[in-house]
C-alpha positions as CSV (number, residue, x, y, z in Angstrom):
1,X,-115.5,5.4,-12.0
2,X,-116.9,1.8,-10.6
3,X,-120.4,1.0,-11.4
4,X,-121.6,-2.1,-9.2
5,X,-124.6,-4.6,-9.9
6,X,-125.3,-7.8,-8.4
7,X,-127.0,-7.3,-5.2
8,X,-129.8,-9.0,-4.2
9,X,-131.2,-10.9,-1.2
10,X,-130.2,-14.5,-1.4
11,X,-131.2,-17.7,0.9
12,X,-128.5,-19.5,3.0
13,X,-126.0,-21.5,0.9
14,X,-127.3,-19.7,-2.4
15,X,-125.1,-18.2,-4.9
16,X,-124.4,-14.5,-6.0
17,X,-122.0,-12.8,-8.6
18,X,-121.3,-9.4,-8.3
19,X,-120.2,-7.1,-11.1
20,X,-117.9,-4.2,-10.9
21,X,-117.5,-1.9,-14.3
22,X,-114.6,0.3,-15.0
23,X,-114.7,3.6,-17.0
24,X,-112.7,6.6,-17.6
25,X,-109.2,5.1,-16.8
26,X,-107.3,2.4,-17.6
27,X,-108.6,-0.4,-16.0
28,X,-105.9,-3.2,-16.8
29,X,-103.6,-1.6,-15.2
30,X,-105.5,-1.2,-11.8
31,X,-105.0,-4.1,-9.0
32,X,-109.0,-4.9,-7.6
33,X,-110.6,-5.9,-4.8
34,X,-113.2,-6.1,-3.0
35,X,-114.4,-4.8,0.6
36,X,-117.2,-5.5,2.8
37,X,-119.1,-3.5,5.3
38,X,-121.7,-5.0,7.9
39,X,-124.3,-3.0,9.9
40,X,-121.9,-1.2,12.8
41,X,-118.6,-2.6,11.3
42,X,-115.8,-1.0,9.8
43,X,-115.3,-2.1,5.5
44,X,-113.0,-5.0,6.0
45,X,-110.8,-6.2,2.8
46,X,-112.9,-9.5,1.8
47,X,-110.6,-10.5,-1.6
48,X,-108.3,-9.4,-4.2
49,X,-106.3,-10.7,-6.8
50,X,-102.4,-9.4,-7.9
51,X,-102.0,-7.9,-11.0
52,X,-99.1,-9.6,-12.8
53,X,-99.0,-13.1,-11.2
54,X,-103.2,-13.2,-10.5
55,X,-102.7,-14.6,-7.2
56,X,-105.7,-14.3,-5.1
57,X,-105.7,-13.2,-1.6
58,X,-108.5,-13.4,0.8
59,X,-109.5,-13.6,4.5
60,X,-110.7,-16.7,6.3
61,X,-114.0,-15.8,6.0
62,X,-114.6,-16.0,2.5
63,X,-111.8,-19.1,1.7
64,X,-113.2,-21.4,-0.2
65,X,-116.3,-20.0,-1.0
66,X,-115.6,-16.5,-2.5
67,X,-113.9,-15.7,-6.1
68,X,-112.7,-13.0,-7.8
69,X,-112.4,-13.0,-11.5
70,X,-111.6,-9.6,-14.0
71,X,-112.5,-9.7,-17.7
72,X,-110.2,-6.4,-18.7
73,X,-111.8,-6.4,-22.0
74,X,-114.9,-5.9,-20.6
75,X,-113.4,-3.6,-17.6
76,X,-115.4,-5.8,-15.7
77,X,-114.3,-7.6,-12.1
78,X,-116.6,-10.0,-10.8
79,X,-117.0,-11.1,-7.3
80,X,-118.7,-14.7,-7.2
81,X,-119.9,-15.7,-4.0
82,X,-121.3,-19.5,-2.8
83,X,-122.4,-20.8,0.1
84,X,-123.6,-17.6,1.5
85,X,-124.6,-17.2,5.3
86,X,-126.4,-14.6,7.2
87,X,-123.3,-13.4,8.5
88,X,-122.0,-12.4,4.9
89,X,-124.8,-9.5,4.9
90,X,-123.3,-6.7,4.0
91,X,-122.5,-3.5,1.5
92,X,-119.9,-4.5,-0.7
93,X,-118.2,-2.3,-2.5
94,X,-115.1,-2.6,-5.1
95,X,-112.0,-0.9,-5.4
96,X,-109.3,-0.1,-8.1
97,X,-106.1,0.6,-7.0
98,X,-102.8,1.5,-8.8
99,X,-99.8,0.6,-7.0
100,X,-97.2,2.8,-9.2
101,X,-99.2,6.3,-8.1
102,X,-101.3,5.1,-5.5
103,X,-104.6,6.2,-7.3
104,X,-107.8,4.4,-6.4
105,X,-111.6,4.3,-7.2
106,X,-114.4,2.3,-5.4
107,X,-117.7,1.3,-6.5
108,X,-121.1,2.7,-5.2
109,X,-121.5,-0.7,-2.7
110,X,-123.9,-3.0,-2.9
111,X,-126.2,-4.4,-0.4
112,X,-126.3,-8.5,0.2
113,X,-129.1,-9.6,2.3
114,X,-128.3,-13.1,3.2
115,X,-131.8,-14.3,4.9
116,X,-134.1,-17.0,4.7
């Protein structure tokens, strides 16, 4: 299972890490990212990172503000998130995918409030 903390409500341009822990299955071997869903919107792929070359991959919306980080000693990912703006409040939620038999968990979500 995934096990999120991290949420919060946080002023414009704050910061925010979000933690994602792993358990009962082996975590390093699991490509993670992380989704987002707004009020009325569909979960929308945010981030993610390859497994073998760590590449990150993200949408426009996060570039440049958003990271993703994994600490597989810890089965931990991490989501760290600057700059935030109203329109990044959401539920996030991570996910764990294998690619070889196309199993996958997610995380409870998490709610962002980005607010002043």
């Amino acid at each position: 299972q995934l096990v999120q903390s991290g949420g919060d409500l946080v002023q414009p341009g704050g910061s925010l890490r979000l933690s994602c822990l792993a358990s009962g299955f082996t975590f390093s071997s699991y490509v993670v990212s992380w989704f987002r869903q707004a009020p009325g919107m569909e979960r929308e792929f945010i981030i993610g990172m390859d497994l073998s070359t760590k590449n990150t991959h993200y949408t426009d919306s996060v570039s440049g503000r958003f990271t993703i980080s994994r600490d597989d000693a810890k089965t931990t990912a991490y989501l760290d998130m600057n700059g935030v703006q109203p329109e990044d409040t959401a539920v996030y939620y991570c996910q764990a995918r294998n690619l070889i038999d196309g199993a996958q968990y997610w995380g409870q979500g998490t709610q962002v409030t980005v607010s002043s």
